[in-house]
N, C-alpha and C positions, 0 to 999 in steps of 0.2 A: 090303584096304588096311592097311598098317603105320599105328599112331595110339600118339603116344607120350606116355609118363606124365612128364611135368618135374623134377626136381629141384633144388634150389638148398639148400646145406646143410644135407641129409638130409631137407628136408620140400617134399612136394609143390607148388609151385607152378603147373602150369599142366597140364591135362588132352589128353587127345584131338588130340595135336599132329600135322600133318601138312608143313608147312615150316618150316622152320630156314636163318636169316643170319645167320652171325657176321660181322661187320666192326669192326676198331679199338677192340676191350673193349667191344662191343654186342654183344648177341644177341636176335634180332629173330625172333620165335614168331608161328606162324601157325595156328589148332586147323581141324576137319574145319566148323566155320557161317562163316570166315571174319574171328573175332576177332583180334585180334593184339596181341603183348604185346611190349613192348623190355624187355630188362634191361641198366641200365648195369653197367659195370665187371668183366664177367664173361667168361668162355672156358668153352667146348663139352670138357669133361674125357671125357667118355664116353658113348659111343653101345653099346647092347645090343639089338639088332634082336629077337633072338627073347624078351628079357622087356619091351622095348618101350616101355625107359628111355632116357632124355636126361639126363645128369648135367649140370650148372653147374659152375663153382667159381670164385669171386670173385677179380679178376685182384689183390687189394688197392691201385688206386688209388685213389684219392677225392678 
């Protein structure tokens, strides 16, 4: 199973992820025990399957 490493302005935030929702500058994390994380004001910049990264990048609303 692909399990992916987070990013959010170059520093990891969130591990072992296995679903991903973006909706409406939300992105809505889900890891492989079930925890789940939102980030406000952000967008899905980048997906790398085989290094197994999930890039953020902050939509600059607030």
């Amino acid at each position: 199973m692909c399990e992916f490493t987070v990013l959010l302005e170059g520093k990891e935030v969130f591990k072992d992820v296995v679903y991903v929702k973006e909706n409406g500058g939300r992105v809505m994390l889900k890891d492989v025990l079930g925890e789940s994380r939102t980030f406000e004001d952000c967008r899905i910049a980048e997906v790398d399957v085989s290094s197994e990264r999930l890039v953020l990048s902050p939509t600059g609303a607030h």
